[in-house]
C-alpha positions in Angstrom: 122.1 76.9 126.8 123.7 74.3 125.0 126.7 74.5 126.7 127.6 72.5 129.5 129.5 75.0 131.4 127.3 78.1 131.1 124.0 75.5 132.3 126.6 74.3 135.2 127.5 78.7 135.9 123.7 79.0 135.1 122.3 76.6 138.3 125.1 77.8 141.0 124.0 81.5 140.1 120.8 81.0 140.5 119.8 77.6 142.5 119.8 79.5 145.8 117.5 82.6 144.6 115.0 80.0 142.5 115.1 77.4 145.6 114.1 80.1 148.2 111.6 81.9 145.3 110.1 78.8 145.5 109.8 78.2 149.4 107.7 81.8 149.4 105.4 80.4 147.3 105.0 76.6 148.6 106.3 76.6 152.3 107.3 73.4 152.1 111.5 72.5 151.9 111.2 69.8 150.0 108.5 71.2 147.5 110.5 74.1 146.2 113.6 71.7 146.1 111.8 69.6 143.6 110.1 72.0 141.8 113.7 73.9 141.2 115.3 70.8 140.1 112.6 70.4 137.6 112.7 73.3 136.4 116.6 72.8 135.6 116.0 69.1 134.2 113.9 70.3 131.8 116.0 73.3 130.5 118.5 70.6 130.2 116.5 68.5 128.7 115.4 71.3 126.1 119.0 72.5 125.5 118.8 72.4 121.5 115.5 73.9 121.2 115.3 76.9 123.7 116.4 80.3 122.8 116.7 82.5 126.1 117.7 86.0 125.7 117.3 86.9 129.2 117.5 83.8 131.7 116.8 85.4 135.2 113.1 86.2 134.1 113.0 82.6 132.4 113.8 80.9 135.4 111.6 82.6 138.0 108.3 82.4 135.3 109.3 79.1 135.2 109.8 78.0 138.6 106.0 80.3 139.0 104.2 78.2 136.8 105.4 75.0 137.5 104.5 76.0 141.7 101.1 76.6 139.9 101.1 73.7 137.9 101.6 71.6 140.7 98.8 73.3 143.0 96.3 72.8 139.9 96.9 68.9 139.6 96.6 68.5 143.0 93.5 70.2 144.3 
């Protein structure tokens, strides 16, 4: 995912289906928004170090745990 253009490709594919993933889970707009976002921040961020074979299953587990994530530091 070093490549600017295939991370750009990458987040129009999929910002839509990880954004409304997201809503199912937190049924709250701006939530899921923010949890999308940083899941894509942080793959950006990570660029040089991650390896991704398959990135449809990396983004949903990701956008999973970080819904969790959230909902376990804010109990």
């Amino acid at each position: 995912m070093k490549n600017p253009e295939i991370f750009e490709k990458t987040y129009n594919e999929y910002w839509k289906k990880l954004n409304a993933f997201s809503y199912t889970m937190t049924q709250d707009k701006d939530l899921a928004q923010n949890i999308v976002q940083d899941v894509f921040i942080d793959l950006w961020e990570r660029k040089e170090e991650v390896n991704i074979n398959a990135i449809e299953p990396y983004l949903f587990r990701a956008v999973k745990n970080q819904v969790f994530k959230h909902y376990q530091n804010n109990r």
